[in-house]
N, C-alpha and C positions, 0 to 999 in steps of 0.2 A: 768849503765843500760847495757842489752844484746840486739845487735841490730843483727838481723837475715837479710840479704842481699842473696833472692832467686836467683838466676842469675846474676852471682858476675863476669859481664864479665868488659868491661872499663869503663862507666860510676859508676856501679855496685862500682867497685873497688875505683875510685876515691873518690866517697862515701864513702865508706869505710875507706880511709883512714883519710880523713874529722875525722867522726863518732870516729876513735883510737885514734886522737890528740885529741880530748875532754875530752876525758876521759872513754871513752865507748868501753866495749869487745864488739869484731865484730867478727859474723860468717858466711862465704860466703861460700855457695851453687855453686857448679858447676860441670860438669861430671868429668872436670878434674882440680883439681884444687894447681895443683906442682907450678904452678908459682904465686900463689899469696904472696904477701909480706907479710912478717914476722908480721906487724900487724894484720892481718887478719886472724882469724882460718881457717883452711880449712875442707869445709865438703863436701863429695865425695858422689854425687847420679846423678844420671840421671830423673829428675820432673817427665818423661813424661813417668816412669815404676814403680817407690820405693818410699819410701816413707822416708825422712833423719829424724832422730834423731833430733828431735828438742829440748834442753832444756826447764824445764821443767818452766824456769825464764823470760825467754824469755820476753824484753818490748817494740822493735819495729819491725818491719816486713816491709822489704821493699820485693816486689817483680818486679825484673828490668830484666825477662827473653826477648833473641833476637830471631829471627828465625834461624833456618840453611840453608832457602832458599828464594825462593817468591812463592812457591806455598800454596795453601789454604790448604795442609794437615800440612804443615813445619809449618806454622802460628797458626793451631788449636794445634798443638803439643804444641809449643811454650808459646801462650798464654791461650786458655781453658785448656786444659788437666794439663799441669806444675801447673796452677792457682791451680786448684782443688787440687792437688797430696799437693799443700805446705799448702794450709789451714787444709785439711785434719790430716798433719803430725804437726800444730800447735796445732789444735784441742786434735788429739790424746797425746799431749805431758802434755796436764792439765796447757797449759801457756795461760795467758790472757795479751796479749799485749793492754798499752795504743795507741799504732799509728800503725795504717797496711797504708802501702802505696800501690797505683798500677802504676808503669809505661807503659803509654798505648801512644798513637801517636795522632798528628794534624790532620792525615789522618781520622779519626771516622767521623769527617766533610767535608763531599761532596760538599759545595759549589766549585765552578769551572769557576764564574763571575767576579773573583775579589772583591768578595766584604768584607768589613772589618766583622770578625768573635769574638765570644769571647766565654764565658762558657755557655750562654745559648742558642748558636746556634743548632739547630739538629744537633744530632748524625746520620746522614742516611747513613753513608757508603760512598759510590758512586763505590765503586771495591769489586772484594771480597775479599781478602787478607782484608781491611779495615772492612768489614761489619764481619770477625771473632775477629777483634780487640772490633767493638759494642757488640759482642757478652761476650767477655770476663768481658768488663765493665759491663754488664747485670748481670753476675756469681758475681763478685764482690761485686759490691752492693745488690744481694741480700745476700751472706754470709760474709761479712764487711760493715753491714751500717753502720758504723760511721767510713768507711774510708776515705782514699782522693786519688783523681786520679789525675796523671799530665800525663797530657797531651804533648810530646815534641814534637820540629819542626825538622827541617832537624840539625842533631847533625855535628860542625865540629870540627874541630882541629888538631894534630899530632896525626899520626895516621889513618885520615879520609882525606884522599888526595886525592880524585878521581876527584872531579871538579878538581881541581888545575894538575892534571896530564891530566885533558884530553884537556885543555887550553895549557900546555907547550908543548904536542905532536902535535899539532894541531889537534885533532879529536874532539874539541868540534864544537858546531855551536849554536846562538844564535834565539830561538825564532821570527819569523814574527810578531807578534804580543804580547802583553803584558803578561807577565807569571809571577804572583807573586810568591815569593818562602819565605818560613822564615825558617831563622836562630836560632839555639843557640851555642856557644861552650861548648863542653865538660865540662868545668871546672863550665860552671855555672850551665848546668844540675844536675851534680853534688853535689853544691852547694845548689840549689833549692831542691833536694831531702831531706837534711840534716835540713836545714830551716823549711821545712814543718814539718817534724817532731819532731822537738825538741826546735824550737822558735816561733811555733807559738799556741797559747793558744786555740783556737778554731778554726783550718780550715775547709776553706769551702770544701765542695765533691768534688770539681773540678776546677783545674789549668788550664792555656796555660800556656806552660811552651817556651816560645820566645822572641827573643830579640826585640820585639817591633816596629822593624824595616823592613819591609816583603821590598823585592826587584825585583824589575823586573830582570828574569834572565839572558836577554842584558847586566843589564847593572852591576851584578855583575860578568859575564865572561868579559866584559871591564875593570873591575878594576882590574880585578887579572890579566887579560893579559900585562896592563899598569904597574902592578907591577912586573911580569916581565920580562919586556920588550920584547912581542913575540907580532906577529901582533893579532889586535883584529879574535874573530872566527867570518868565517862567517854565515851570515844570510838563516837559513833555508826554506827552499819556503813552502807554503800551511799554511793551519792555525795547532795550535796549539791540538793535538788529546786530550789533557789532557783541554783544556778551557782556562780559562787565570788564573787560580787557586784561591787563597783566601789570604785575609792579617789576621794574627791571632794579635789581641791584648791581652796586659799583664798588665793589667788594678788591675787585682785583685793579681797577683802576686806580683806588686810592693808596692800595696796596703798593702800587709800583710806584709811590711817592708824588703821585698827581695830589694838587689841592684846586680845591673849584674856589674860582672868584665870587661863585654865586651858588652856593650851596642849596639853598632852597628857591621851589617857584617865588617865594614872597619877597625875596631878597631883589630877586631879575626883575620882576614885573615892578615892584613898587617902585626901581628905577627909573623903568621903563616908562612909565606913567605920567613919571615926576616931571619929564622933560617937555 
């Protein structure tokens, strides 16, 4: 099979490379794209102006585009406008992919009580940055209904060190009150992408894509400082401007036969650390 990977950045790629050890040509979409490995074809456009050459064989379509910044135009660029420009140029190609994937964010869900979340909680945004992400899943499903969206948590790993630098500088400081946060590593985002599309016989419209495990983020700036060995950060005064966030469950993800390499934050980070 031809597997099309729209925004071929690190998870993109991992994917990717996943996707080539199977057995399957891979072609990764990126403005620039000189460094992707050897298994991966490389195909040079910019989503958010041109429209790439899409073969014309084409049998899966991931689209896993990131922003270039936090504001609300970097994110519509990002996620509507790229969205549109790669179905557009599947369309125009005469390919009928059996699996379009959309990688979209935790964030589309506003709760901010802590309380436990899963696929059929509202989508309301709660930011805007978040409510062009709803918007994008809106684009989606109506011109891929029979796609699937996964939905990720806070992605970490090599590579993605900024909690873990800003604990070792001491610039972090930990929450007054309770701040759930979830996790996934790289590798099983990754993973999960690949799964979705190609072992699973009938998915459903909609992932969390999290290791099941949501953390208060006390007490995983404790763990990573206890790992290595720098005093815990301290505690920030006032409440919390973000609420005390949400725990995402993975209920339907493991359900459809996924296993996480890194089931828990302590598993990924104490990895992570190690090295």
């Amino acid at each position: 099979m031809t597997v099309l990977i729209a925004g071929c950045g690190d998870v993109g790629t991992l994917a990717g490379l996943r996707f080539s050890a199977a057995g399957h040509r891979v072609i990764g979409v990126r403005r620039s794209p000189e460094r992707l490995p050897a298994a991966i074809e490389p195909l040079a456009a910019d989503l958010t102006r041109e429209l790439p050459a899409v073969p014309s064989d084409v049998d899966i379509v991931v689209f896993a585009t990131s922003a270039d910044g936090r504001s609300v135009q970097a994110y519509r660029d990002a996620y509507v406008t790229s969205l549109h420009t790669v179905l557009d140029a599947v369309e125009r190609s005469g390919a009928s992919p059996s699996r379009v994937l959309l990688v979209s964010s935790t964030a589309v869900i506003g709760a901010s009580d802590g309380r436990w979340v899963d696929e059929t909680s509202p989508s309301d945004g709660g930011t805007p940055t978040a409510e062009v992400l709803v918007e994008a899943e809106g684009v989606f499903r109506r011109r891929a209904p029979h796609g699937t969206i996964l939905r990720l948590a806070g992605i970490y790993g090599p590579g993605r060190g900024h909690l873990v630098r800003q604990v070792r500088e001491g610039t972090a400081t930990a929450p007054a009150e309770p701040l759930y946060v979830n996790r996934i590593h790289r590798e099983d985002a990754a993973a999960a992408l690949v799964h979705l599309t190609t072992a699973v016989a009938r998915p459903d419209p909609v992932y969390l894509g999290a290791d099941g495990h949501p953390v208060d983020r006390a007490e995983l700036l404790d763990f990573v400082a206890g790992e290595l060995g720098v005093p815990r950060p301290p505690v920030a005064d006032g409440p919390n401007p973000r609420g005390n966030g949400k725990r995402c469950a993975n209920r339907l993800l493991r359900e459809s036969g996924f296993t996480f390499a890194y089931p828990t934050y302590r598993d990924g980070y104490r990895e992570l650390l190690a090295q």
